[in-house]
OpenMM code with the backbone's topology and positions (N, CA, C; nanometers):
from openmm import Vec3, app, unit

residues = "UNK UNK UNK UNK UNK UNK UNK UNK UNK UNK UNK UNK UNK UNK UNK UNK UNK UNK UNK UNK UNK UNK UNK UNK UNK UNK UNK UNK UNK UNK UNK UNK UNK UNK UNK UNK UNK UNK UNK UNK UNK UNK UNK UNK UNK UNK UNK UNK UNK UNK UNK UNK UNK UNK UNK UNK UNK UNK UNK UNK UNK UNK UNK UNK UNK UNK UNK UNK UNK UNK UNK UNK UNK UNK UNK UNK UNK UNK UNK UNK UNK UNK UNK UNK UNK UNK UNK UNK UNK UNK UNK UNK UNK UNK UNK UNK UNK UNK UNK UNK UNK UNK UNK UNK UNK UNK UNK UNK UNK".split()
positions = [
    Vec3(13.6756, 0.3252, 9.5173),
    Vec3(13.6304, 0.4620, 9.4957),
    Vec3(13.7145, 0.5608, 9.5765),
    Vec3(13.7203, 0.5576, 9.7114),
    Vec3(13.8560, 0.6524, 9.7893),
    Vec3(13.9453, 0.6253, 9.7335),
    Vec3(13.9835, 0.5315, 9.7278),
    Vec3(14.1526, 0.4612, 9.6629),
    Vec3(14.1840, 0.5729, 9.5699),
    Vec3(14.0793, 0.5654, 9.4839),
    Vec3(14.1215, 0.6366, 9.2913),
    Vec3(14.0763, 0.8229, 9.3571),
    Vec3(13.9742, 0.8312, 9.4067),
    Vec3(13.9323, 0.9739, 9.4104),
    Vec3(14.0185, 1.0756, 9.5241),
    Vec3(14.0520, 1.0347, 9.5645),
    Vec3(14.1576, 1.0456, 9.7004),
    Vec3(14.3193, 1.0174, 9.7052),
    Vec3(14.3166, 0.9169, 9.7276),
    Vec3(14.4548, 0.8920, 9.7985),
    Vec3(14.5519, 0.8774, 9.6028),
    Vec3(14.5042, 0.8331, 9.5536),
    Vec3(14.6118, 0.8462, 9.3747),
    Vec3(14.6714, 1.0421, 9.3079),
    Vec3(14.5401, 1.0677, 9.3570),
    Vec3(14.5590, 1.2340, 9.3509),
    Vec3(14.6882, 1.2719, 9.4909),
    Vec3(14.6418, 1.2377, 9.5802),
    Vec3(14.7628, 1.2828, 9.6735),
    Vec3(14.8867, 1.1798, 9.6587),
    Vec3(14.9127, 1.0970, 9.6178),
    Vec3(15.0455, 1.0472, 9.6312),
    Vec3(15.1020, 1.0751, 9.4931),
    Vec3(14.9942, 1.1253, 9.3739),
    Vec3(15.0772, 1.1635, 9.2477),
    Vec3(15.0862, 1.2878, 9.2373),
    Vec3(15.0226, 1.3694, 9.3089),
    Vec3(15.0612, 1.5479, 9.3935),
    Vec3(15.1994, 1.5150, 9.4345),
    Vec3(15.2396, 1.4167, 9.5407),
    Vec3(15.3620, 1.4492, 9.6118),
    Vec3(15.4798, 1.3609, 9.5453),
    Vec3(15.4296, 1.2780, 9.4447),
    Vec3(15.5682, 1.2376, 9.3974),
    Vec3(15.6115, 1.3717, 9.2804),
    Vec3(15.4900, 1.4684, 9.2094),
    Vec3(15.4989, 1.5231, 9.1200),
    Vec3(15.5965, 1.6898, 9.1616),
    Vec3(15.5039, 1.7029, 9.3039),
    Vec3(15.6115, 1.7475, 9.3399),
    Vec3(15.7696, 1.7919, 9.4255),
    Vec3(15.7690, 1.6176, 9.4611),
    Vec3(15.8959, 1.5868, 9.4997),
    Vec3(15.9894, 1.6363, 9.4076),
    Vec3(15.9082, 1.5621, 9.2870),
    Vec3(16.0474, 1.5875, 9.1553),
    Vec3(16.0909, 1.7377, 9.1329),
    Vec3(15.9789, 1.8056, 9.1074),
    Vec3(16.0054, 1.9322, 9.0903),
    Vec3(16.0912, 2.0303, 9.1861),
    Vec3(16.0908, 1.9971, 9.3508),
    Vec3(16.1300, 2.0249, 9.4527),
    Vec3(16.3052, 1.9882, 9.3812),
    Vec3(16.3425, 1.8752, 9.3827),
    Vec3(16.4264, 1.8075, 9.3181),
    Vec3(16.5116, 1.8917, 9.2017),
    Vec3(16.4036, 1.8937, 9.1129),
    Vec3(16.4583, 1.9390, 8.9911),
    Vec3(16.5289, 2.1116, 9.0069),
    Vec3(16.5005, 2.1491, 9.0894),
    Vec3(16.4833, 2.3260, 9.1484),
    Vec3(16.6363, 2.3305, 9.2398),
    Vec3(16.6516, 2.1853, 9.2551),
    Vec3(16.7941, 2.1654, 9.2836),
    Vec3(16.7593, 2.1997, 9.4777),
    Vec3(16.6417, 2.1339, 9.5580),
    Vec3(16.6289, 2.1384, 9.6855),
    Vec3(16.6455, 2.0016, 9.7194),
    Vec3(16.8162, 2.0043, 9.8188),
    Vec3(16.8273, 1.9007, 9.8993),
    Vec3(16.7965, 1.9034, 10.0400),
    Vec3(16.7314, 1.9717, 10.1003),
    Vec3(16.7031, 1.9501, 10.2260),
    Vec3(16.5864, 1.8937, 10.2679),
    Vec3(16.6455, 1.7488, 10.3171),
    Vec3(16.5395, 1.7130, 10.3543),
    Vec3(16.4108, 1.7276, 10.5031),
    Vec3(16.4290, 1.8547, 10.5320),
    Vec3(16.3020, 1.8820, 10.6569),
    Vec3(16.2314, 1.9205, 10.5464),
    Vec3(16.2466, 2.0069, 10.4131),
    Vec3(16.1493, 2.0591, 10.2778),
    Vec3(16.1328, 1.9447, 10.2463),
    Vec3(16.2030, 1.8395, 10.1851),
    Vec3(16.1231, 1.7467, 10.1248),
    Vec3(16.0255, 1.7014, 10.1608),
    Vec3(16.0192, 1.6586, 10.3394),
    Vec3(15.9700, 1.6047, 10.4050),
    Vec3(15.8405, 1.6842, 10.4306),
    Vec3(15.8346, 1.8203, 10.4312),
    Vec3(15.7509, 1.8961, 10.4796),
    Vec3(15.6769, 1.9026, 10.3376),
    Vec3(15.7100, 1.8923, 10.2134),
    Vec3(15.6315, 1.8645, 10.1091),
    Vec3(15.5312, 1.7918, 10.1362),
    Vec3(15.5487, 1.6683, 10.1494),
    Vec3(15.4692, 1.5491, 10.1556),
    Vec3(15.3768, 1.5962, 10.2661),
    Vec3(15.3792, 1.6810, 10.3676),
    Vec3(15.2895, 1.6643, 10.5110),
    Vec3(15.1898, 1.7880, 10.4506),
    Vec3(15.2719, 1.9002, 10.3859),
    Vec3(15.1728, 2.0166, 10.3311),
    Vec3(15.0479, 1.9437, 10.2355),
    Vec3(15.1402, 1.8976, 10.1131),
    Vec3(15.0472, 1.8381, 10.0330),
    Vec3(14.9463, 1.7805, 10.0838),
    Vec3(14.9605, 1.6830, 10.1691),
    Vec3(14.8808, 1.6115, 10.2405),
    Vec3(14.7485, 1.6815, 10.3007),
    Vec3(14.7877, 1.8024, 10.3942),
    Vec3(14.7137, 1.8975, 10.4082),
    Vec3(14.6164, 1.9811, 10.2980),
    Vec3(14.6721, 1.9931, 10.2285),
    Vec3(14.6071, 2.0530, 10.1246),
    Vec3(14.5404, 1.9773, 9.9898),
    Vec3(14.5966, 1.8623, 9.9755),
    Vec3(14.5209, 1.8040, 9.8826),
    Vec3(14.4312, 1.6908, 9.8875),
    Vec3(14.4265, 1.6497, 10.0212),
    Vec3(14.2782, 1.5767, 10.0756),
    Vec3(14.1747, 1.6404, 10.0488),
    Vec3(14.1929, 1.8104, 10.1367),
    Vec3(14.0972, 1.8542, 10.1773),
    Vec3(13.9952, 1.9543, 10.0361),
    Vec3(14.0988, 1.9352, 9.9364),
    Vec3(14.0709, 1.9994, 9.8031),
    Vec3(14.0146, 1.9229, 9.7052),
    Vec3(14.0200, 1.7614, 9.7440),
    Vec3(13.9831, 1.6590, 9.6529),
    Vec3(13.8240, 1.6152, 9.7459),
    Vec3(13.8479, 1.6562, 9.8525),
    Vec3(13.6574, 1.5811, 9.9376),
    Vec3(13.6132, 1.7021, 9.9533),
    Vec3(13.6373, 1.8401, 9.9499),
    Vec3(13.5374, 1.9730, 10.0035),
    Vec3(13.5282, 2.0482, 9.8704),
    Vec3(13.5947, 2.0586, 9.7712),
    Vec3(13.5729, 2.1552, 9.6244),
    Vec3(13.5264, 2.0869, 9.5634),
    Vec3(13.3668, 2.1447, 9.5358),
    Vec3(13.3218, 2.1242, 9.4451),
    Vec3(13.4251, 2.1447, 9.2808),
    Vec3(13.3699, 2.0355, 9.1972),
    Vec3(13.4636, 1.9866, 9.0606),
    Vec3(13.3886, 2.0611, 8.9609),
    Vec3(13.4160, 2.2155, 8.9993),
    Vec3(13.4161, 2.3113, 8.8200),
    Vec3(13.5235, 2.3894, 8.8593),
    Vec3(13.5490, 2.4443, 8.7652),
    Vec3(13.6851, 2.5069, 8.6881),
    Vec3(13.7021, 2.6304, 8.7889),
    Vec3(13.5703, 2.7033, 8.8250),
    Vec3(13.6026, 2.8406, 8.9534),
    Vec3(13.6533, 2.8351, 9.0552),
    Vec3(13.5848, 2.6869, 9.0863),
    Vec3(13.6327, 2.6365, 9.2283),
    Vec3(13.7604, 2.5978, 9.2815),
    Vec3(13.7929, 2.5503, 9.1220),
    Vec3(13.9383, 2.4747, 9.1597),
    Vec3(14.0213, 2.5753, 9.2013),
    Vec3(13.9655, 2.6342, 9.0758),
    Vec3(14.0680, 2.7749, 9.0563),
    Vec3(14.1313, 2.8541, 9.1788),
    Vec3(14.0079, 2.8736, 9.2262),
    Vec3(13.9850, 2.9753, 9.3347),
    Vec3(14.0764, 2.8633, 9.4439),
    Vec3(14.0537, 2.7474, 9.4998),
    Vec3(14.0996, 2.6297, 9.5806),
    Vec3(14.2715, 2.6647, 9.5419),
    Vec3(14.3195, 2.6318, 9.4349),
    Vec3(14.4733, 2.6023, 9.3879),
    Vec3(14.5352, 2.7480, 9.4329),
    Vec3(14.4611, 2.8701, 9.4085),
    Vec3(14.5336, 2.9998, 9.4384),
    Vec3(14.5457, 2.9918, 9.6133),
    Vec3(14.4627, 2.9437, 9.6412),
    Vec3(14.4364, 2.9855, 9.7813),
    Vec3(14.5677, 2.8512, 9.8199),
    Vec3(14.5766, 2.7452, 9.7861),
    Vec3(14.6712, 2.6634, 9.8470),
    Vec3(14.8426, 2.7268, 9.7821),
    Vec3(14.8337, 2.7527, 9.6618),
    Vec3(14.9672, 2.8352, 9.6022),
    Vec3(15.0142, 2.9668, 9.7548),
    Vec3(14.8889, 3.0052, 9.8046),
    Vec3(14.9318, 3.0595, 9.8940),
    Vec3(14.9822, 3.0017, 10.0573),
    Vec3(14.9196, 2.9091, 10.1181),
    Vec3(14.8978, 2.8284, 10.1888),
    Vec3(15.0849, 2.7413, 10.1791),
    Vec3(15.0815, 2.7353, 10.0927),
    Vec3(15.2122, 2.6186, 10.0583),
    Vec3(15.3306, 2.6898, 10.0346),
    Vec3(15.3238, 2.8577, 10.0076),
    Vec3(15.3870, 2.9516, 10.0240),
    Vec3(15.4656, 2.9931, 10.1294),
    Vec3(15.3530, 3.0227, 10.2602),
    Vec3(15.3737, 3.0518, 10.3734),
    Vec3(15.4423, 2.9151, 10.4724),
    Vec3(15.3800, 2.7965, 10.3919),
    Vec3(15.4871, 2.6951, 10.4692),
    Vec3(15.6051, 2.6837, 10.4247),
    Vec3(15.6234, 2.6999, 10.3303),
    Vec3(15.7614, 2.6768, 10.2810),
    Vec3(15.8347, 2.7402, 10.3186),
    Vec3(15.8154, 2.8789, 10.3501),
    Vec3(15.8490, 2.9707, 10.3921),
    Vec3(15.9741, 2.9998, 10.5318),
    Vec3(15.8708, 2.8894, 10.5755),
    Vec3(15.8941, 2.8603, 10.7519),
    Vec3(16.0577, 2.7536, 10.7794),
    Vec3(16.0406, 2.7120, 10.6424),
    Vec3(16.2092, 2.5698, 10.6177),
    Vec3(16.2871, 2.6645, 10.5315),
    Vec3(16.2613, 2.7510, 10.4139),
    Vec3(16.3642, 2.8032, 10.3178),
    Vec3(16.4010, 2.9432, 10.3496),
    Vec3(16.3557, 2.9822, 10.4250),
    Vec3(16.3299, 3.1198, 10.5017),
    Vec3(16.3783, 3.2871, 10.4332),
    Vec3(16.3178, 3.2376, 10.2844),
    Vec3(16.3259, 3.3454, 10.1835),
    Vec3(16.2127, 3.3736, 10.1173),
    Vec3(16.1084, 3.4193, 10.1350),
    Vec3(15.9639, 3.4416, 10.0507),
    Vec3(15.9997, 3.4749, 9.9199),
    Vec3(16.0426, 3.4956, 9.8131),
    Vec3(16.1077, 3.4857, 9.6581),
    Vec3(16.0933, 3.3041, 9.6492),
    Vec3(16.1877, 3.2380, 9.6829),
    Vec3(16.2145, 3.1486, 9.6963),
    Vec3(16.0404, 3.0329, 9.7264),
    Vec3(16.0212, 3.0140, 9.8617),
    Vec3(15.8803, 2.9897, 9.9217),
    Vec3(15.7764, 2.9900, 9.7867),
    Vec3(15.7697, 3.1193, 9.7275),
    Vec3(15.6704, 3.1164, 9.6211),
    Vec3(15.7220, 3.0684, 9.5169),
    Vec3(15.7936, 3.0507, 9.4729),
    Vec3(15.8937, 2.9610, 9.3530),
    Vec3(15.8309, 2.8310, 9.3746),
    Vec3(15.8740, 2.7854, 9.4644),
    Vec3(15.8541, 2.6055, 9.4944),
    Vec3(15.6870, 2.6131, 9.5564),
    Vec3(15.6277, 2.7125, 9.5254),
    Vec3(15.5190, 2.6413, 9.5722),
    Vec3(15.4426, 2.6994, 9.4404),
    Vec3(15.4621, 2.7968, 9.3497),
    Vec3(15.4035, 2.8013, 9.2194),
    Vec3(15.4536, 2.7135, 9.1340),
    Vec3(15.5620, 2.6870, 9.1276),
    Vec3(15.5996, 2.5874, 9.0481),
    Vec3(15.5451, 2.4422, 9.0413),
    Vec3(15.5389, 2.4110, 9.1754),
    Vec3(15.4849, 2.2435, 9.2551),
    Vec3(15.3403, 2.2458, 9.2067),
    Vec3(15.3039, 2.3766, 9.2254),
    Vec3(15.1407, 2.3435, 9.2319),
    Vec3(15.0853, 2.3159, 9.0721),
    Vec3(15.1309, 2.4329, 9.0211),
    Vec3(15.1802, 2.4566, 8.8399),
    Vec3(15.2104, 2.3250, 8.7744),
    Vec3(15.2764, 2.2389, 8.8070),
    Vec3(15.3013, 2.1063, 8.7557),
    Vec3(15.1994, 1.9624, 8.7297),
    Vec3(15.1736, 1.9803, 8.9482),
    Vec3(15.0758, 1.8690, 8.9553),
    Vec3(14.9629, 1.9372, 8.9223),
    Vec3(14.8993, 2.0496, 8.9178),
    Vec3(14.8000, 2.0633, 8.8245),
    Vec3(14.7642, 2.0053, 8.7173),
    Vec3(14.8557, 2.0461, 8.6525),
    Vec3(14.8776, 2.0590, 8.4675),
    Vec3(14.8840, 1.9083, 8.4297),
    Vec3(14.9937, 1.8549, 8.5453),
    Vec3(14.9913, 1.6840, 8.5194),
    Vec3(14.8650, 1.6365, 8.5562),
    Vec3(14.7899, 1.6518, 8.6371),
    Vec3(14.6898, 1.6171, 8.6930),
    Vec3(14.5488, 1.6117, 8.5602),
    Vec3(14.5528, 1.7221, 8.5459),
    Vec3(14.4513, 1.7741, 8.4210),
    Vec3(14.4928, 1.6940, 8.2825),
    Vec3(14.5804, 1.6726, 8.2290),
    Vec3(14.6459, 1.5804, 8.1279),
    Vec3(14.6135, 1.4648, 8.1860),
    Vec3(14.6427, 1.4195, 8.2923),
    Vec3(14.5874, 1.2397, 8.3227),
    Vec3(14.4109, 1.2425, 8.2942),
    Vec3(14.3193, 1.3403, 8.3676),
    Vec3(14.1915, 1.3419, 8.3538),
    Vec3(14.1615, 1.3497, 8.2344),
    Vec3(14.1834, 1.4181, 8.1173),
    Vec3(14.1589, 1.4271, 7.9875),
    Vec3(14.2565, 1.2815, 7.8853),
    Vec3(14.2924, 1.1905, 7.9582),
    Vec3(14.3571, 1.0654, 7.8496),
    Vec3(14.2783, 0.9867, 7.9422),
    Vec3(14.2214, 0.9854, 8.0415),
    Vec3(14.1564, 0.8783, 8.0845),
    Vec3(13.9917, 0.9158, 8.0178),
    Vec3(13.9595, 1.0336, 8.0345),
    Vec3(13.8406, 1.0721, 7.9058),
    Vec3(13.8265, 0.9984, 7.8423),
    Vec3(13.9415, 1.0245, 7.7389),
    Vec3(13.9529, 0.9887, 7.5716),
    Vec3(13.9495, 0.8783, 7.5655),
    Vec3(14.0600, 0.7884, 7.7093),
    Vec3(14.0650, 0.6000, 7.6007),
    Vec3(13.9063, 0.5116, 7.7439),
    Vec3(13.8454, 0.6285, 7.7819),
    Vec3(13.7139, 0.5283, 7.8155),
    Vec3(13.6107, 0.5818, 7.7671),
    Vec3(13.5839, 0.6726, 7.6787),
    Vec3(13.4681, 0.7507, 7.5834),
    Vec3(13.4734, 0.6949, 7.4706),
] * unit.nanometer
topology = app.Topology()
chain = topology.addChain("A")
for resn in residues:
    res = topology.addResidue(resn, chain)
    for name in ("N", "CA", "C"):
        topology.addAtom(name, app.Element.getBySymbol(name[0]), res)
């Protein structure tokens, strides 16, 4: 039950957005690295304290889009930039996230 509700959400958050980090064409690795420790930060605490309806999340993902902003911020040291990789990152593993929940729906309903 932790295994799947917890820790699968955060390690497919940070491979999802490793890639994207990646794909955006970021080789430095103190950002890569600092990906994985933000995420970490932020998507434990979003998967055991938010309540699971659609306001909450909502309201949760803006508030970390910001959160993941200001860290990024601190390694790429361009706020344009900072919010790029952290709307984009978040924008992804969302969207991927929400597509896995709705096919695991479908093939156990």
């Amino acid at each position: 039950m932790i295994f799947s509700h917890y820790i699968y959400p955060l390690v497919a958050t940070i491979i999802i957005e490793f890639i994207v980090l990646r794909l955006l064409k970021e080789n430095d690795k103190k950002v890569l690295l600092s990906s994985v420790i933000v995420n970490t930060l932020t998507n434990l605490p979003l998967n055991l304290f938010v309540p699971n309806d659609m306001v909450s999340i909502a309201i949760a993902e803006v508030a970390i889009v910001v959160i993941e902003a200001i860290w990024y911020y601190f390694f790429v040291k361009d706020i344009k930039k900072a919010m790029i990789y952290s709307a984009l990152c978040n924008a992804v593993s969302f969207f991927t996230g929400l597509l896995i929940d709705i096919a695991v729906y479908l093939f156990t309903h």
